[in-house]
C-alpha positions as CSV (number, residue, x, y, z in Angstrom):
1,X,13.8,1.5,-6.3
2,X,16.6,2.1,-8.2
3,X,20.3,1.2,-9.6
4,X,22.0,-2.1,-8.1
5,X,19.0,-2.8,-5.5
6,X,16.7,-3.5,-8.5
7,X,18.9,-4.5,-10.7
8,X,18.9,-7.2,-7.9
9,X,15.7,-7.7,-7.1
10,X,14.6,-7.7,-10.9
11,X,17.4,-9.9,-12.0
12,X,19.5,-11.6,-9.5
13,X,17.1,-12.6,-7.0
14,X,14.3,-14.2,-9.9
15,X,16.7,-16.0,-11.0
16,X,17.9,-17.4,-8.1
17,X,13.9,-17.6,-6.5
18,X,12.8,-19.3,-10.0
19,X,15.9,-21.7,-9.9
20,X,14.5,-23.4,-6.7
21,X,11.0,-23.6,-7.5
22,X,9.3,-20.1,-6.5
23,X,5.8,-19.7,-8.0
24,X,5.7,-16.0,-7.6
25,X,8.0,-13.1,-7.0
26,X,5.9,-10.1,-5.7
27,X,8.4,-6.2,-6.1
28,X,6.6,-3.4,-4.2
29,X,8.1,-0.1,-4.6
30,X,6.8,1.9,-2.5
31,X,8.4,5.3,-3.6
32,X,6.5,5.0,-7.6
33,X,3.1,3.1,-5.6
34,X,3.4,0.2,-7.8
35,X,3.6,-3.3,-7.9
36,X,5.8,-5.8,-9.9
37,X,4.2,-9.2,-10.3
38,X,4.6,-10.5,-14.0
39,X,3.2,-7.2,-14.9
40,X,3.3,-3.9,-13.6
41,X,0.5,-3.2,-11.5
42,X,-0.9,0.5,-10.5
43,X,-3.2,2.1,-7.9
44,X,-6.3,1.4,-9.5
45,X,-5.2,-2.2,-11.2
46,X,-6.8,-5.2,-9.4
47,X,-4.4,-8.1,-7.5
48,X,-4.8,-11.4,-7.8
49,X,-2.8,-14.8,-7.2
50,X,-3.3,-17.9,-8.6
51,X,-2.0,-19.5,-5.3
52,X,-3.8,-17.4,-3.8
53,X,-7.1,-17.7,-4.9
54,X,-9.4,-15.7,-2.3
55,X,-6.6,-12.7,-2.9
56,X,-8.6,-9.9,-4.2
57,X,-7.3,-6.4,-3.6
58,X,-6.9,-3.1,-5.0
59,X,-2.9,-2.4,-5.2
60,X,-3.7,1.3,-4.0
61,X,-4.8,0.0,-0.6
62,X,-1.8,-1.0,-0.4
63,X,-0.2,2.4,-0.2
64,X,-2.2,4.0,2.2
């Protein structure tokens, strides 16, 4: 991701999400293999949702 995209995703569109009630705001970027939930998340880091609590997978999975 980069320059006014995620400036926009990070900023812009949480705001705007979180202003109408949004519980989560998941970010993949799929160039750097990571994931942006609260936290950064890498390939070998664990996902999990507390709205989704059956949701257990490994964020590298998701990249293949």
């Amino acid at each position: 991701m980069g320059g006014e995209n995620e400036r926009r995703d990070k900023e812009v569109k949480l705001e705007l999400y979180a202003s109408r009630g949004l519980q989560e705001y998941w970010i993949v970027d799929w160039q750097k293999a990571t994931l942006i939930l609260i936290e950064i998340l890498f390939a070998d880091d664990e996902l999990t949702s507390p709205l989704f609590s059956d949701l257990v997978c490994l964020v590298g999975s998701l990249f293949v």
